[in-house]
Residue frames as a rotation matrix with the C-alpha (Angstrom) as fourth column:
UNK 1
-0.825 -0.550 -0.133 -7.35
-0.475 0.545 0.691 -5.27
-0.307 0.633 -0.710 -12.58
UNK 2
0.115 0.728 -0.675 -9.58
-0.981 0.190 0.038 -6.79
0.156 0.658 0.736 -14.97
UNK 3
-0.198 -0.629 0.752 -10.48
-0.454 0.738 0.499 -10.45
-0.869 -0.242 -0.432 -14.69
UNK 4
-0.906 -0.182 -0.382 -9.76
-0.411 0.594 0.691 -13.04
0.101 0.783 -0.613 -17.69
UNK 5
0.255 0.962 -0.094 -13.19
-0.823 0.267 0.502 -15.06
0.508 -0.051 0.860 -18.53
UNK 6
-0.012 -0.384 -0.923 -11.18
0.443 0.826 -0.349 -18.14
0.896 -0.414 0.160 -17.01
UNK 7
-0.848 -0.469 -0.247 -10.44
0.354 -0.155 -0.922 -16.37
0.394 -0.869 0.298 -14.07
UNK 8
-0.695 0.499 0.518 -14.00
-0.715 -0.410 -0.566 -15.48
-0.070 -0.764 0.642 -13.61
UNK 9
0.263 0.254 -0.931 -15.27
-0.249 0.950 0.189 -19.16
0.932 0.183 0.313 -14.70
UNK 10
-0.350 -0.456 -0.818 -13.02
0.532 0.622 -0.574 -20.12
0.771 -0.637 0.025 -11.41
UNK 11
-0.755 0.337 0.563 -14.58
-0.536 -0.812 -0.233 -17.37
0.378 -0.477 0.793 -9.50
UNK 12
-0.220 0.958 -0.185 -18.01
-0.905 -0.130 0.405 -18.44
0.364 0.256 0.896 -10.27
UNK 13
-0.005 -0.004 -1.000 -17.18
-0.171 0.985 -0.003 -22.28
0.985 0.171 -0.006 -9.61
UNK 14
-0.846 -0.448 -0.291 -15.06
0.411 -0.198 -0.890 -21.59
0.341 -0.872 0.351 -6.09
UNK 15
-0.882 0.360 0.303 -18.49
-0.287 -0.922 0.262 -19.80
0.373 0.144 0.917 -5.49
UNK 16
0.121 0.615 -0.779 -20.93
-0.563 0.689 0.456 -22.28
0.817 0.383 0.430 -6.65
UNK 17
0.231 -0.062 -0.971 -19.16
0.396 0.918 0.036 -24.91
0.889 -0.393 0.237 -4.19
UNK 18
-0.858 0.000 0.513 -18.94
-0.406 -0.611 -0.680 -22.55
0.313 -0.792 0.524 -1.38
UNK 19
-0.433 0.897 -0.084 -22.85
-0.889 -0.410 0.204 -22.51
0.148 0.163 0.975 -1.60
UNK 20
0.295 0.461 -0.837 -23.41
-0.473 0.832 0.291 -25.71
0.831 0.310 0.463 -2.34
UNK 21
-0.585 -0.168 -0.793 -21.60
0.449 0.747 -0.490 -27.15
0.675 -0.643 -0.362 1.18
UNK 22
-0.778 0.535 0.329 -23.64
-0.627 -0.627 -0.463 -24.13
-0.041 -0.567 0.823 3.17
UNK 23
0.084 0.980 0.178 -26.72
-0.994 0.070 0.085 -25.74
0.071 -0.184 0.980 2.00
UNK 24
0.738 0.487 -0.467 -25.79
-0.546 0.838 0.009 -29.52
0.396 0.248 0.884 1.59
UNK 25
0.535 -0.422 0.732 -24.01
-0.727 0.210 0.653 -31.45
-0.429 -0.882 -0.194 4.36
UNK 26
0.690 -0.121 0.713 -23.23
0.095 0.993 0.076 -34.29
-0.717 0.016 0.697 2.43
UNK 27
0.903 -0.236 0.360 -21.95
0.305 -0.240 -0.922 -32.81
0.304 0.942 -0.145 -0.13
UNK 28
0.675 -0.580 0.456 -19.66
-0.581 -0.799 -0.155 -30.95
0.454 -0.160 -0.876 1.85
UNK 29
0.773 0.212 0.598 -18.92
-0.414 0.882 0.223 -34.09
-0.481 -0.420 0.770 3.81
UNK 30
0.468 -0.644 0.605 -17.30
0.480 0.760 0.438 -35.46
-0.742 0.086 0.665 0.41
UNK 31
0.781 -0.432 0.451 -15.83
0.182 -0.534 -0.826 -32.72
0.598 0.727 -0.338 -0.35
UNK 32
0.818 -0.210 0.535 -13.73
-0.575 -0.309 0.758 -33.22
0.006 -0.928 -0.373 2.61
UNK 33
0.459 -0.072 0.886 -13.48
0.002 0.997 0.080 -36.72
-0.888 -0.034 0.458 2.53
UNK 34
-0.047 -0.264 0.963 -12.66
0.891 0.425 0.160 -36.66
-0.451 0.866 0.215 -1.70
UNK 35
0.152 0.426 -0.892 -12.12
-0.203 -0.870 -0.450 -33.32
-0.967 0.250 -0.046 -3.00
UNK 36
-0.836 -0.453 -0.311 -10.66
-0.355 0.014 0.935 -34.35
-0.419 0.891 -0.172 -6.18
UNK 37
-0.793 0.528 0.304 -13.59
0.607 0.728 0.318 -36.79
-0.054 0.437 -0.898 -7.05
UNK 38
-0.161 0.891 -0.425 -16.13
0.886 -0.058 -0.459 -34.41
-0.434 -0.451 -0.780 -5.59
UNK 39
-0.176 -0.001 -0.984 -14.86
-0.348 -0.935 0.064 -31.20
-0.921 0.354 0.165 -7.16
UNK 40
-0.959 -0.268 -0.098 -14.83
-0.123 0.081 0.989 -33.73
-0.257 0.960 -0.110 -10.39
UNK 41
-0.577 0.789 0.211 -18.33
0.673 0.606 -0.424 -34.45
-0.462 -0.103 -0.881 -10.04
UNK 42
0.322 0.382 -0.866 -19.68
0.454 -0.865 -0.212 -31.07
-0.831 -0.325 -0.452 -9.19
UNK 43
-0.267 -0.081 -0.960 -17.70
-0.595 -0.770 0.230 -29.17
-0.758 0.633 0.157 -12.52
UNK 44
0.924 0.367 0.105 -18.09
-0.165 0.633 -0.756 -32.55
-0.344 0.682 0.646 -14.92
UNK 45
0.539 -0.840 -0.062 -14.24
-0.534 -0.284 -0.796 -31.81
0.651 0.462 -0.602 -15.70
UNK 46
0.089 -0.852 -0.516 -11.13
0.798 0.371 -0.475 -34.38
0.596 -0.370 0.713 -14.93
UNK 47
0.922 -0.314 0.226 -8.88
-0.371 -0.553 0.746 -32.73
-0.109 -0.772 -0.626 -12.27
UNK 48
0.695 -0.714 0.085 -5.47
0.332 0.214 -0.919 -33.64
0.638 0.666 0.386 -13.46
UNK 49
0.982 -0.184 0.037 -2.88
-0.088 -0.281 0.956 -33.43
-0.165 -0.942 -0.292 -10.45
UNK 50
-0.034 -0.940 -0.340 0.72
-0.621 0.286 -0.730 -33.65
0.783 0.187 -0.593 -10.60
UNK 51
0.018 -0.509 -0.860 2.41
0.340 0.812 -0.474 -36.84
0.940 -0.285 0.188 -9.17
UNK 52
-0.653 -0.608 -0.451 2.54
0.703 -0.264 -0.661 -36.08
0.283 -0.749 0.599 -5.47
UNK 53
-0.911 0.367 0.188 0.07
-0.398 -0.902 -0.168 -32.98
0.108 -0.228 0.968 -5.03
UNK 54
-0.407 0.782 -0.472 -3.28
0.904 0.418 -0.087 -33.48
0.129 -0.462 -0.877 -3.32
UNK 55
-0.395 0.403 0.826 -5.99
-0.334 -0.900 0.280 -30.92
0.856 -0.165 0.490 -2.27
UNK 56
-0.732 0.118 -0.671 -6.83
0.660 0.362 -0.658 -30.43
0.166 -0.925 -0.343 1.03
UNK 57
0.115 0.805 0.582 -10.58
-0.013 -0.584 0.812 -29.02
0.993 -0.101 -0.057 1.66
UNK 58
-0.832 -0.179 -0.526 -10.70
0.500 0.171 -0.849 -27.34
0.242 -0.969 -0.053 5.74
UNK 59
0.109 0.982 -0.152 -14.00
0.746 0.020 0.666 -26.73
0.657 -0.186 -0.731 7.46
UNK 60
-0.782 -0.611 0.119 -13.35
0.303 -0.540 -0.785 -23.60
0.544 -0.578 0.608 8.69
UNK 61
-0.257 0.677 0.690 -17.22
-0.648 -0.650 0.397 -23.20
0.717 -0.345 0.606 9.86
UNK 62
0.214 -0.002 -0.977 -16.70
0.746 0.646 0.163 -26.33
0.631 -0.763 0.140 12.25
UNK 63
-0.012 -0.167 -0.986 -15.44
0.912 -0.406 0.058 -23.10
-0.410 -0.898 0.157 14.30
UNK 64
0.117 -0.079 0.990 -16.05
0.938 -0.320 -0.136 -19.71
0.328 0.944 0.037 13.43
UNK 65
0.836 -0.538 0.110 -13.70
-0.415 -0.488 0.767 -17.83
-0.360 -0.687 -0.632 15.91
UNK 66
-0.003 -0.971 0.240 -10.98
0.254 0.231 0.939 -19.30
-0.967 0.064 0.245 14.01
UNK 67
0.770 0.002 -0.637 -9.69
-0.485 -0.647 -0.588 -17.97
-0.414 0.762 -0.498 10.42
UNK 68
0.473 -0.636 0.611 -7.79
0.623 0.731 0.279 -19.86
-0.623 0.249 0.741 8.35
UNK 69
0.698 -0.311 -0.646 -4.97
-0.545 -0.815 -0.196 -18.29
-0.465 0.489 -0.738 6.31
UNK 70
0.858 -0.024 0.512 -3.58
0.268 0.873 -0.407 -20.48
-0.438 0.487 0.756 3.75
UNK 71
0.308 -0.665 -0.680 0.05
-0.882 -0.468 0.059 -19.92
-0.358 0.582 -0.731 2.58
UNK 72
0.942 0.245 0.231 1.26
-0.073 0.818 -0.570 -21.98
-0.329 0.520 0.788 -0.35
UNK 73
0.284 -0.782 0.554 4.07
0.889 0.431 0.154 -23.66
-0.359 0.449 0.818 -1.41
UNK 74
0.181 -0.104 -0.978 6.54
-0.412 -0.911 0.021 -21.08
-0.893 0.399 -0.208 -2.85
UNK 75
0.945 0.162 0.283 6.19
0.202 0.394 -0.897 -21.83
-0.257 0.905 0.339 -6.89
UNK 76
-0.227 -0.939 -0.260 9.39
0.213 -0.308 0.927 -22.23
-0.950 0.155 0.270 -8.73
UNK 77
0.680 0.643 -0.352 8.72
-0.060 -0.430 -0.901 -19.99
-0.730 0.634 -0.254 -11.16
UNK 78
-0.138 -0.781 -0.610 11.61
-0.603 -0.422 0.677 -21.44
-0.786 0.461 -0.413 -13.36
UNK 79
-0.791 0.494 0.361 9.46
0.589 0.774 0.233 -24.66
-0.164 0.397 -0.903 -14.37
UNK 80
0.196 0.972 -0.127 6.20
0.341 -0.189 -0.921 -22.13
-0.919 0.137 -0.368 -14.92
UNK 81
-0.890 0.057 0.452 5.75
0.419 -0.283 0.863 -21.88
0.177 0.957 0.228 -18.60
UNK 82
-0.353 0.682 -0.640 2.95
-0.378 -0.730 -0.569 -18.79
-0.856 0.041 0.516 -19.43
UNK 83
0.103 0.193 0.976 0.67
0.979 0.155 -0.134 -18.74
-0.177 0.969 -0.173 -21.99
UNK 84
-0.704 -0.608 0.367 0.90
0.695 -0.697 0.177 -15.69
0.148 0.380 0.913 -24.08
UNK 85
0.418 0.544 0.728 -2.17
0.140 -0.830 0.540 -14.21
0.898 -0.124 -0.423 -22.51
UNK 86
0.884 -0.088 -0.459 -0.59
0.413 -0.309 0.857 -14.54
-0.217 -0.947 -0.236 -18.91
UNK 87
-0.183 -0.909 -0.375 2.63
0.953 -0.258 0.160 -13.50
-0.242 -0.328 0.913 -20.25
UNK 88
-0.298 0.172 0.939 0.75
-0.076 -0.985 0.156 -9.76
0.951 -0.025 0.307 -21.45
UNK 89
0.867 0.415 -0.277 -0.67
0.386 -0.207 0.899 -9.62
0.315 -0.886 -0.339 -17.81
UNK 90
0.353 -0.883 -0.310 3.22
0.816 0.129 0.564 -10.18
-0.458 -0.452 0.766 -16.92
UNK 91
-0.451 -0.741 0.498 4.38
0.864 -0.502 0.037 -7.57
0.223 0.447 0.867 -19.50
UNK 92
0.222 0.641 0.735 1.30
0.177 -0.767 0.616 -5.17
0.959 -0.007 -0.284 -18.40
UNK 93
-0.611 -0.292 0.735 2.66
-0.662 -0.320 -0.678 -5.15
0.433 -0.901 0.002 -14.52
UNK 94
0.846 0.427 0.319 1.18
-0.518 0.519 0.680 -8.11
0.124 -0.741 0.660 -13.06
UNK 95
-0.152 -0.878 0.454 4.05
-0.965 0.231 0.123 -9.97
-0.213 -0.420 -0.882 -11.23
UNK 96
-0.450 -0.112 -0.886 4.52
-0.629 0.744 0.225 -13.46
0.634 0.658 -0.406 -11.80
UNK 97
-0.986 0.168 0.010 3.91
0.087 0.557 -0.826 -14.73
-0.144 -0.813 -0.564 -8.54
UNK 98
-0.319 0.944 -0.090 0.58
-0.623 -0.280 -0.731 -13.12
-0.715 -0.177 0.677 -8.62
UNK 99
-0.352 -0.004 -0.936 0.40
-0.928 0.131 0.348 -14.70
0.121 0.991 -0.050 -12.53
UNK 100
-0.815 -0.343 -0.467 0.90
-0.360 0.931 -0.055 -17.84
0.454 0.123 -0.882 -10.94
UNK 101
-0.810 0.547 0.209 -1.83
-0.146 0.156 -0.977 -17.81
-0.567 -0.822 -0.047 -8.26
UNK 102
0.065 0.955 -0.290 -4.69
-0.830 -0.110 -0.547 -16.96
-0.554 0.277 0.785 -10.88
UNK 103
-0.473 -0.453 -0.755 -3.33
-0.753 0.654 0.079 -19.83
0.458 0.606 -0.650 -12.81
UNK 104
-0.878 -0.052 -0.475 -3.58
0.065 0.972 -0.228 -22.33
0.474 -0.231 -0.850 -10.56
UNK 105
-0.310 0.935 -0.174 -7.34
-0.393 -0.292 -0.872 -20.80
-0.866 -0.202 0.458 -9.27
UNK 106
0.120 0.457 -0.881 -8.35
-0.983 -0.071 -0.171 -21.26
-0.141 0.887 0.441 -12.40
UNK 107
-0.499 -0.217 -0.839 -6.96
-0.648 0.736 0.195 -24.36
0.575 0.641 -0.508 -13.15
UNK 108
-0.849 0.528 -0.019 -8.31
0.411 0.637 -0.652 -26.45
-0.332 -0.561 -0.758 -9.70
UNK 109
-0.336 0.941 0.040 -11.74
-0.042 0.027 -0.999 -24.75
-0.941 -0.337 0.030 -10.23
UNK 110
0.294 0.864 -0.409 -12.13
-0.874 0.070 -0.481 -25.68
-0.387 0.499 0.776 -13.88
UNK 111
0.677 -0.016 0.736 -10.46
-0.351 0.872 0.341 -28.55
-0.647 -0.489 0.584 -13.48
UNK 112
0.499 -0.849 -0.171 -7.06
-0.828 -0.410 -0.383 -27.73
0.255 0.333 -0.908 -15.55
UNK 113
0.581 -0.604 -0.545 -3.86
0.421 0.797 -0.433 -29.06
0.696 0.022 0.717 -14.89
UNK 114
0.902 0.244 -0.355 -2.63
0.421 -0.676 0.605 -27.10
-0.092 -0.695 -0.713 -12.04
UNK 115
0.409 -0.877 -0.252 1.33
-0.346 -0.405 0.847 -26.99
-0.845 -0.259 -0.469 -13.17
């Protein structure tokens, strides 16, 4: 599957700040402490949560014998509204669920609305 330039914008970002806690404690630090503020810093771009939703940043190289595997919320995919490029993904054989995931990637790492 091809990705969308958005979806590799969030790539590149989700990258970027990977990198950037490897090399700078502090940084990583408050990106713990404040991801919202810190992820707003770091792209220049609001972050634009729904009521109630929060990011949670885990330090998974505090131990690294231990893998984190992150399962999210299931999305009610009657309140997701597509745009009319994700609905051709959807009509080309990407599933929605999946639809949804690249969505909301995209949206936290360029600092979107996530829903």
């Amino acid at each position: 599957m091809e990705l969308t330039k958005k979806q590799e914008a969030a790539q590149n970002i989700m990258t970027s700040v990977i990198a950037k806690c490897w090399e700078d404690a502090e940084f990583k630090k408050a990106l713990i402490a404040d991801p919202v503020a810190t992820l707003e810093k770091f792209t220049g771009n609001e972050i634009n949560l729904p009521e109630g939703k929060r990011i949670v940043v885990r330090d998974q190289s505090a131990d690294s014998n231990v893998i984190y595997f992150n399962i999210p919320a299931e999305p009610n995919l009657d309140e997701l509204e597509l745009s009319d490029e994700q609905l051709e993904l959807v009509a080309g054989g990407a599933t929605p669920v999946a639809t949804y995931f690249l969505v909301l990637a995209a949206g936290v790492a360029v600092g979107s609305t996530l829903f």
